[in-house]
C-alpha positions as CSV (number, residue, x, y, z in Angstrom):
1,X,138.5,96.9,68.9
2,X,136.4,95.0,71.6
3,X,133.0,96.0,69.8
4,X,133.3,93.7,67.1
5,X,135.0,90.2,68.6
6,X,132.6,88.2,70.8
7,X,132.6,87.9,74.6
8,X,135.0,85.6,75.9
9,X,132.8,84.0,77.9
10,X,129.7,83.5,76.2
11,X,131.1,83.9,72.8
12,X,128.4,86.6,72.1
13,X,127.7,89.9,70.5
14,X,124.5,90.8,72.6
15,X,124.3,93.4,74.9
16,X,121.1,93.1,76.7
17,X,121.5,93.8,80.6
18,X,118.1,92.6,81.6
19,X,118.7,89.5,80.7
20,X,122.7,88.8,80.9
21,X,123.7,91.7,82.8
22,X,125.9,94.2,82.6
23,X,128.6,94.5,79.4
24,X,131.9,95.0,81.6
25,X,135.2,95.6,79.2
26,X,139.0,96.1,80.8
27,X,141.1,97.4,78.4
28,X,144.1,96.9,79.9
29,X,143.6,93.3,80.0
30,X,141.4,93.1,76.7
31,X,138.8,91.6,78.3
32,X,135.2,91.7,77.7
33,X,132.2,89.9,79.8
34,X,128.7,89.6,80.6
35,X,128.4,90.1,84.3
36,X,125.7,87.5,84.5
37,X,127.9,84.8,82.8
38,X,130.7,85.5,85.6
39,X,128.1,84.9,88.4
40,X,126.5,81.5,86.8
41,X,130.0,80.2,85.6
42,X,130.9,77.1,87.6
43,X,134.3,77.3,88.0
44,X,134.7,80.4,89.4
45,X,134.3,82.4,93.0
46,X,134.6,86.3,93.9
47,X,137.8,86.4,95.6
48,X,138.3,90.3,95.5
49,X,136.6,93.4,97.3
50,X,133.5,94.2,95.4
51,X,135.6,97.3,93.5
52,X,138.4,94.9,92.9
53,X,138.3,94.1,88.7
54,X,134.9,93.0,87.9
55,X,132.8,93.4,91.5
56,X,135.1,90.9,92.8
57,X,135.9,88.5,90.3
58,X,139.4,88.6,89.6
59,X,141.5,88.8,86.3
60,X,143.2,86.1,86.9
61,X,140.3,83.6,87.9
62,X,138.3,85.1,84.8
63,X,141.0,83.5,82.5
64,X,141.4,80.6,84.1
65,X,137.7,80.3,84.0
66,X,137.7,81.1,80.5
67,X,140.5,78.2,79.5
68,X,138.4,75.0,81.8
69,X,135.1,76.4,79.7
70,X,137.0,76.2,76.3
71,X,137.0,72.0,76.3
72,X,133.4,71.7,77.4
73,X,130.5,72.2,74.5
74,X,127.3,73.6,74.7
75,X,124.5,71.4,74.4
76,X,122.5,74.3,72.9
77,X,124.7,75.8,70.0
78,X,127.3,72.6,70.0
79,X,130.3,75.1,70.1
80,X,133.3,75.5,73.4
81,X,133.0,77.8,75.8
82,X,130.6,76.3,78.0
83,X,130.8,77.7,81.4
84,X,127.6,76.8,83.2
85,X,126.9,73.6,84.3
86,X,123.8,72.2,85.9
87,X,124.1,72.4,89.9
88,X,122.6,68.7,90.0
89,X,126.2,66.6,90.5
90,X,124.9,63.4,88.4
91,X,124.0,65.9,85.6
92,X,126.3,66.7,82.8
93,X,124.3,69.4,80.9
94,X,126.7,72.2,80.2
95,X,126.0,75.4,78.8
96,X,126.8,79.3,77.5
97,X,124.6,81.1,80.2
98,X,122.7,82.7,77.4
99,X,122.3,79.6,75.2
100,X,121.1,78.3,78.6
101,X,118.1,80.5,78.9
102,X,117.2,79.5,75.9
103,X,117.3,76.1,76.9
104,X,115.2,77.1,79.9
105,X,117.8,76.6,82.6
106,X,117.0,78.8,85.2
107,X,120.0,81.2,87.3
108,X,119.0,81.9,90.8
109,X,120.6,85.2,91.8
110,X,120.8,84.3,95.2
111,X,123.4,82.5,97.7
112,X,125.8,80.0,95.6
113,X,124.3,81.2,92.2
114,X,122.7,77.9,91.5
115,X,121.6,76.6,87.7
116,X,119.4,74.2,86.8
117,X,118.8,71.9,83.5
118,X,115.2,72.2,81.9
119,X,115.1,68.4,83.5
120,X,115.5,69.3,87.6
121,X,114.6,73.2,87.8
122,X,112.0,73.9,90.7
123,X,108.3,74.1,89.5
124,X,105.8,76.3,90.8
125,X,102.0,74.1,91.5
126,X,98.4,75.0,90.8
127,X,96.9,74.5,93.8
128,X,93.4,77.0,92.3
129,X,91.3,76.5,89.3
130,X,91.8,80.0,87.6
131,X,89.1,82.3,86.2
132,X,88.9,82.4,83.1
133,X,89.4,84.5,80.9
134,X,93.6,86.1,82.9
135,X,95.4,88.5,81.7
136,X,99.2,89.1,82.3
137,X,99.3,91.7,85.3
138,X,102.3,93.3,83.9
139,X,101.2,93.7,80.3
140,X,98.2,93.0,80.4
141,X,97.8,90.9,77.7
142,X,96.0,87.4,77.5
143,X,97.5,84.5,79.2
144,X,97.1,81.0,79.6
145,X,97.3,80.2,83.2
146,X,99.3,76.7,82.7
147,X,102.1,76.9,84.6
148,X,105.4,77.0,82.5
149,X,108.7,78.0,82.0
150,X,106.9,81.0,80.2
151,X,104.1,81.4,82.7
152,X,104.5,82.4,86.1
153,X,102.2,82.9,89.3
154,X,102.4,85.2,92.6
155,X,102.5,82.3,95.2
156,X,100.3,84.8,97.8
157,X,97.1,85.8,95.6
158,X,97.3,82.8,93.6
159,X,95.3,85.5,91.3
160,X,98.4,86.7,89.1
161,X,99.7,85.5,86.7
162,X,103.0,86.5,85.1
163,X,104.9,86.2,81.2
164,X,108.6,85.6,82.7
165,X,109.7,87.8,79.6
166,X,107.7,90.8,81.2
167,X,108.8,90.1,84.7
168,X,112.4,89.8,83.8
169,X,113.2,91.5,80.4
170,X,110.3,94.1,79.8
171,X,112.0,96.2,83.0
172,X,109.7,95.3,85.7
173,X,112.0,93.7,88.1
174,X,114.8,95.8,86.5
175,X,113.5,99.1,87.2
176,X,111.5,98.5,90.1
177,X,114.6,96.3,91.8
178,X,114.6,94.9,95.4
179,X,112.5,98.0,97.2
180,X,109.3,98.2,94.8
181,X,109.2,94.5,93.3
182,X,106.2,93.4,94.4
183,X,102.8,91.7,93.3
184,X,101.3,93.9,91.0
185,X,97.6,92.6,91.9
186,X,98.3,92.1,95.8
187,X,101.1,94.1,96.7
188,X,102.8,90.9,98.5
189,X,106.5,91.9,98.4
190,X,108.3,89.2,100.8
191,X,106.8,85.7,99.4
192,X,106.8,87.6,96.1
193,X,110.1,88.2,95.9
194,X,111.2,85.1,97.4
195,X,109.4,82.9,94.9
196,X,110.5,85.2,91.9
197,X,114.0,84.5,92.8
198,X,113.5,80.6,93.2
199,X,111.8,80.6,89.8
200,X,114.8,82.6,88.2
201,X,114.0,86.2,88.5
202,X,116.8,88.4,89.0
203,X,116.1,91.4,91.5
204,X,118.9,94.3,91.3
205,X,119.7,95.0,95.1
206,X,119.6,99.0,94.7
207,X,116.8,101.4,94.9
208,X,114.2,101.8,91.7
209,X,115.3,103.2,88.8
210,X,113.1,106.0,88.8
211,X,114.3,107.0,91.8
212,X,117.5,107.0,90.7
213,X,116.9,109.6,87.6
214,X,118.5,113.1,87.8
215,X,115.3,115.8,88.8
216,X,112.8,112.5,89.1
217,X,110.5,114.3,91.0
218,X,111.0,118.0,89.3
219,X,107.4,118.0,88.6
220,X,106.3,118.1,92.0
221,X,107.9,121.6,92.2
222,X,105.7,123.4,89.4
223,X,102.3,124.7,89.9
224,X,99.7,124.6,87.8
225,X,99.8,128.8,86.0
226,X,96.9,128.8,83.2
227,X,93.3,130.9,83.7
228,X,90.4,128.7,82.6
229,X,88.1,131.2,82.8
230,X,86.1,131.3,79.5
231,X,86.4,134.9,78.8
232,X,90.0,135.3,80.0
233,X,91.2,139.2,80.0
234,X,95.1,139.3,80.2
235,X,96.2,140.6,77.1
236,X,99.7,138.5,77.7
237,X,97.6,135.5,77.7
238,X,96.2,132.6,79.8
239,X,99.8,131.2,80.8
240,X,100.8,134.5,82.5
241,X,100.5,135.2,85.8
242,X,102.0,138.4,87.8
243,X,103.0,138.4,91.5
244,X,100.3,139.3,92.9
245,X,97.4,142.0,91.8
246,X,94.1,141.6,89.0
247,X,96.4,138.9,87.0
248,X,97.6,136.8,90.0
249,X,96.6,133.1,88.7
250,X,94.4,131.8,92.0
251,X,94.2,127.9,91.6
252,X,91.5,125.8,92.4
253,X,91.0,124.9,96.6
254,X,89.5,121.5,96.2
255,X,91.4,120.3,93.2
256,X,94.1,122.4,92.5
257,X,94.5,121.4,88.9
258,X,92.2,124.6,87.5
259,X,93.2,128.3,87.6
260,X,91.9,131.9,87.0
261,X,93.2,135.4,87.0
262,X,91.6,137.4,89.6
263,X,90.1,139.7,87.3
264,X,88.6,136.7,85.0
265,X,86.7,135.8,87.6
266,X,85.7,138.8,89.6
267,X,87.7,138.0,92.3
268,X,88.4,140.5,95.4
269,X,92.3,141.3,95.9
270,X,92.2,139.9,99.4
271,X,90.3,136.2,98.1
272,X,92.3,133.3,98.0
273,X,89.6,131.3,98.3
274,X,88.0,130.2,94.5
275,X,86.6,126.8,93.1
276,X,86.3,126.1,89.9
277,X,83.5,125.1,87.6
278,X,84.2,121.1,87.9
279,X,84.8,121.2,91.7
280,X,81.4,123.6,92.0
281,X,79.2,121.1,89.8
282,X,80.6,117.8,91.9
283,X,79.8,119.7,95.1
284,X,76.4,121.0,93.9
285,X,75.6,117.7,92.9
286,X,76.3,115.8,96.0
287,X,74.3,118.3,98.0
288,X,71.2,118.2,95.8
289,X,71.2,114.2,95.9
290,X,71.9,114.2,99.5
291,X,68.6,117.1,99.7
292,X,66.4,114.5,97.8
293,X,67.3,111.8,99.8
294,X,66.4,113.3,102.6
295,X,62.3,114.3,101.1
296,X,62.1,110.7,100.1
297,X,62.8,109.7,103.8
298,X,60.5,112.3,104.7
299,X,57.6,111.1,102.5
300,X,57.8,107.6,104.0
301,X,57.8,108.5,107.4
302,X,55.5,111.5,107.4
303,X,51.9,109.3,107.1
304,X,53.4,107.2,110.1
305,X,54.3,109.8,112.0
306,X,50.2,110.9,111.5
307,X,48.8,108.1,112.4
308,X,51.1,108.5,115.6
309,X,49.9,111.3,116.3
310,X,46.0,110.4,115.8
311,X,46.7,107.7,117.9
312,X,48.1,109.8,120.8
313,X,45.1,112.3,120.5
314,X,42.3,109.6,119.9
315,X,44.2,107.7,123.2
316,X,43.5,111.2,125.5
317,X,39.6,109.8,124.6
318,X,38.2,106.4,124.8
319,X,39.7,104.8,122.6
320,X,37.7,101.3,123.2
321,X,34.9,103.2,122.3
322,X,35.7,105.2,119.5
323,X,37.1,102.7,117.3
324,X,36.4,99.3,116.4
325,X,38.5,96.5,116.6
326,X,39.4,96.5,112.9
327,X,40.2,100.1,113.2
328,X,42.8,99.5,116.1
329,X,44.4,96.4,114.4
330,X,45.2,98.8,111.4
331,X,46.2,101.9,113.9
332,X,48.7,99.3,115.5
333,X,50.0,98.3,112.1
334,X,50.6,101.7,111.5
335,X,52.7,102.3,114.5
336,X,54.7,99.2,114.7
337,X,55.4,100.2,111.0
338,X,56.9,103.9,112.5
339,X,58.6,102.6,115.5
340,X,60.8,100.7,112.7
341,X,61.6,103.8,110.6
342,X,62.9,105.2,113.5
343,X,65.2,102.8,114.5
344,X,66.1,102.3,111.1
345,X,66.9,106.5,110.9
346,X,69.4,106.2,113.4
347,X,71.8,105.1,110.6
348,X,70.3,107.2,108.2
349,X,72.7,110.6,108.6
350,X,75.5,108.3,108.1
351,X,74.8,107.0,105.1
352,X,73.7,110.4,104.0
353,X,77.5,111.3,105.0
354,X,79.1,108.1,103.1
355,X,77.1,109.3,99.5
């Protein structure tokens, strides 16, 4: 039974996909391997179509592989089998791809499949003082923004920071794959992605994975059917609704998520047209604040606009006689003060229409 001997490449029970890949048994050849651990072994190449044995990598290369990787050790768990060496010539670390990510070797999943010793893997750089206190933007726990194996950063905001665990194995790049992996504070995808991949992120090249669930989007199809009415008169209750007539559910036109029968709510056969109780009070609200806005404007500008208008009937007379020069230093005051309200109301409607 292939459940219960290890893998014969990683000598390994695990079966964790986010982090080695897929689990990939042929019976007929009693073989059973981490997909991951065939792309990061050294000694191997996809020589085959992409349906050919295991996406390309051939039986017959995967046993091969399998007898060069049984004289080299691991460095990490000191047993044979090691199949991943570190891409740096002069280096000699060799490991089981798992025992290697517990090393902290990091697998780039792009061109030649590269690996790299804790020693010579690429670093990211702090080139920002971070605010304190961060949080992890995936789970949004605290995190201390030192760069680290552990730690990462989004190389466009230079704002997020990143547990590789959450990035990699909690499903984010998993489920979200190449088309929605993305910063989760900036929405930078390209740099994102290409940094992610440098730093040992693997990004699945298909589509999301909840776009790939059977009926993902079934929800979208059903209405909402429930009267909120608070004295609600169907005798088959609030979740019925008939085709049309008194118990016709009629949903909210603003917000859609709030219902009614017709009769609940006094409602005319022919009206479609019914907002409900939230939606009203929001509305009601804006317009009342928008109405006392407007008196407040009115009360500042009204005892300008007077004196304006003194002015204009006081200028019909002799002015130079009538009033003193104190008196027409104040009048002026007065209608400098005005002429700036009204410049300043030109702007006022739209900010009336932004509240």
């Amino acid at each position: 039974d292939n459940s219960n001997r290890p893998l014969d490449l990683c000598k390994r029970y695990d079966n964790i996909p986010e982090k080695y890949g897929e689990k990939i048994t042929l019976q007929q050849h009693k073989l059973t391997v981490h997909y991951f651990c065939l792309l990061m072994s050294s000694g191997i190449c996809q020589r085959g179509e992409e349906d050919e044995d295991i996406h390309g990598f051939l039986v017959d290369d995967i046993k091969k592989e399998i007898r060069r990787s049984s004289r080299l050790r691991c460095m990490h768990c000191k047993k044979v089998g090691a199949s991943v060496g570190c891409s740096i010539k002069r280096c000699r670390q060799m490991v089981h791809m798992p025992c290697g990510l517990e090393q902290e070797f990091i697998f780039q999943f792009t061109d030649l499949f590269p690996s790299f010793c804790k020693k010579h893997a690429p670093s990211q750089s702090c080139v920002s003082s971070p605010s304190l206190p961060l949080s992890c933007s995936v789970c949004l726990e605290p995190i201390e923004p030192v760069l680290s194996y552990n730690v990462l950063k989004c190389p466009a905001c230079l704002g997020s920071w990143f547990h590789r665990n959450c990035v990699q194995v909690i499903h984010y790049a998993h489920s979200a794959a190449m088309f929605f992996f993305k910063c989760t504070l900036c929405n930078n995808k390209d740099q994102f992605q290409q940094e992610m991949l440098r730093m040992g992120i693997c990004i699945p090249e298909r589509d999301a994975a909840w776009e790939l669930e059977e009926n993902a989007y079934g929800d979208l199809l059903q209405v909402y059917q429930h009267c909120d009415a608070v004295n609600c008169r169907s005798q088959k209750g609030r979740k019925y609704s008939s085709q049309s007539g008194c118990f016709e559910i009629v949903r909210c036109k603003l917000c859609g998520s709030r219902g009614t029968h017709r009769k609940c709510s006094n409602l005319k056969l022919y009206e479609s047209d019914w907002i409900c109780a939230d939606c009203t009070a929001a509305v009601e609200g804006k317009s009342e604040l928008s109405e006392l806005l407007f008196k407040m404007c009115l009360c500042r500008i009204i005892p300008k606009l007077h004196a304006w208008i003194v002015f204009l009937s006081q200028s019909q007379c002799d002015c130079q006689t009538m009033l003193n020069r104190q008196e027409r230093k104040l009048l002026f005051k007065n209608i400098s003060d005005f002429h700036s309200s009204l410049i300043s109301k030109r702007y006022f409607p739209n900010q009336l229409h932004l509240i």
